[in-house]
C-alpha positions in Angstrom: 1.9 1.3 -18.0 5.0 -1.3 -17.8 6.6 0.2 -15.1 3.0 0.1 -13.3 2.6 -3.2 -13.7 6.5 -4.1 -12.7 6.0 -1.9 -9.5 3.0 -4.2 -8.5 4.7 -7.0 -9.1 7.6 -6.4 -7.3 5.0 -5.8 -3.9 5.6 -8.9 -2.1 7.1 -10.0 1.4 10.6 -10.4 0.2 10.6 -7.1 -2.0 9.9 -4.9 0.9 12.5 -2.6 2.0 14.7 -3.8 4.9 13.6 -1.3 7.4 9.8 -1.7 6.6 10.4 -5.7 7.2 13.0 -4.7 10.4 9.4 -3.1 11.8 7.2 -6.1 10.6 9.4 -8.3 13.0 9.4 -6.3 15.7 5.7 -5.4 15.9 5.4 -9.3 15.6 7.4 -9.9 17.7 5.1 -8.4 20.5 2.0 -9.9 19.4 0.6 -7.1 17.2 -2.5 -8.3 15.4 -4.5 -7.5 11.9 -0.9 -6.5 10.8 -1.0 -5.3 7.3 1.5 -3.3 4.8 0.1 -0.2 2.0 1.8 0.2 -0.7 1.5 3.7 -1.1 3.8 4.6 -4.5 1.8 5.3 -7.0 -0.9 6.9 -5.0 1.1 9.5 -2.5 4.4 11.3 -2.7 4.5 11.9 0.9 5.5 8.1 2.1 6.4 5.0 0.3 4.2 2.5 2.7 1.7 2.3 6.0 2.3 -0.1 8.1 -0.7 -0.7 10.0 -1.9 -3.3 13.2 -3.2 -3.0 16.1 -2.8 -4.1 20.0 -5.2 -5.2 22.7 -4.4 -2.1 25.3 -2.8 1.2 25.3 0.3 -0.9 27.2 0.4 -3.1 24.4 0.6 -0.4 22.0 3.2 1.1 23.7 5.3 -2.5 24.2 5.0 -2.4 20.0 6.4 1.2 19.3 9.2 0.3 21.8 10.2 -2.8 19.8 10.4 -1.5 16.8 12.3 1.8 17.1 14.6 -0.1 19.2 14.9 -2.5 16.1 15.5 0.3 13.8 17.5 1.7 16.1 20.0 -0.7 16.3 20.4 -0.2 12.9 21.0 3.6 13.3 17.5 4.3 11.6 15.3 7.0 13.4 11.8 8.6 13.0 11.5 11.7 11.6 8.5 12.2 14.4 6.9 10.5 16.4 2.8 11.0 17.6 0.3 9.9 20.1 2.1 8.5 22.9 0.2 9.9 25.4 -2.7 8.1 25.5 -1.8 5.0 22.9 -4.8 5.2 20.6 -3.0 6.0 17.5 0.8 5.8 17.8 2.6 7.1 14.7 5.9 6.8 13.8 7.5 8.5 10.5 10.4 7.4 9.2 10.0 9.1 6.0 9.1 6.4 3.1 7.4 4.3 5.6 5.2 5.1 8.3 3.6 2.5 11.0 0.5 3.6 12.8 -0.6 1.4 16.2 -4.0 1.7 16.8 -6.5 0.1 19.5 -8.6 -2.0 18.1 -11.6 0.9 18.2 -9.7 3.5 17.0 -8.6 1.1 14.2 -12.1 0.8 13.1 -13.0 4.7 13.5 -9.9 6.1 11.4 -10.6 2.6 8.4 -7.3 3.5 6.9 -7.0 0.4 5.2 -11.0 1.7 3.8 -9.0 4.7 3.1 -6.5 3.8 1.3 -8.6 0.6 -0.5 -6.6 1.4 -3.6 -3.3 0.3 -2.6 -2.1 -2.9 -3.0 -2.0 -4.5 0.5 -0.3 -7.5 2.0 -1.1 -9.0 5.2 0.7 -10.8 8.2 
């Protein structure tokens, strides 16, 4: 129960890993909105944190998965997959203990992963 409680704790904007805050900046940096992060620890073993938000038009979308795996990138981090490209709905990107999904704005309200996943302890941006 300690360790529980120490985990939560340590879920704020300056404990986030360096990669998950590398993506923050660049999805900020092109004017994603509703930007919020999952933590996902004690509920999953298959990621760490979502990283969810959400653009105005498919271009949009596609202008915030740019900036952030060239971010990564540059730091020689790269997805383990990459979905939904095509059309720009739902981008995801996997990097393993993080993954960021860009939505549109009515997809975002269809899929409610933030509804979802209410459990987790969330931050927003």
């Amino acid at each position: 129960m300690a360790e529980t409680a120490l985990k939560a704790r340590k879920f704020t904007k300056r404990s986030l890993p360096r990669e998950v805050k590398l993506s923050i900046k660049a999805s900020l940096a092109k004017k994603a909105e509703g930007l919020c992060v999952l933590d996902l620890r004690e509920l999953t073993s298959f990621t760490d944190f979502f990283v969810i938000m959400h653009g105005n038009s498919s271009r949009q979308n596609l202008a915030i998965y740019e900036s952030i795996e060239e971010e990564l990138a540059r730091e020689k981090i790269k997805p383990f997959g990459v979905e939904g490209l095509e059309n720009a709905e739902w981008i995801l990107l996997d990097y393993g203990n993080f993954v960021v999904h860009i939505f549109s704005r009515r997809a975002r309200e269809f899929y409610a992963l933030e509804k979802l996943w209410a459990d987790a302890p969330r931050l927003d941006y």
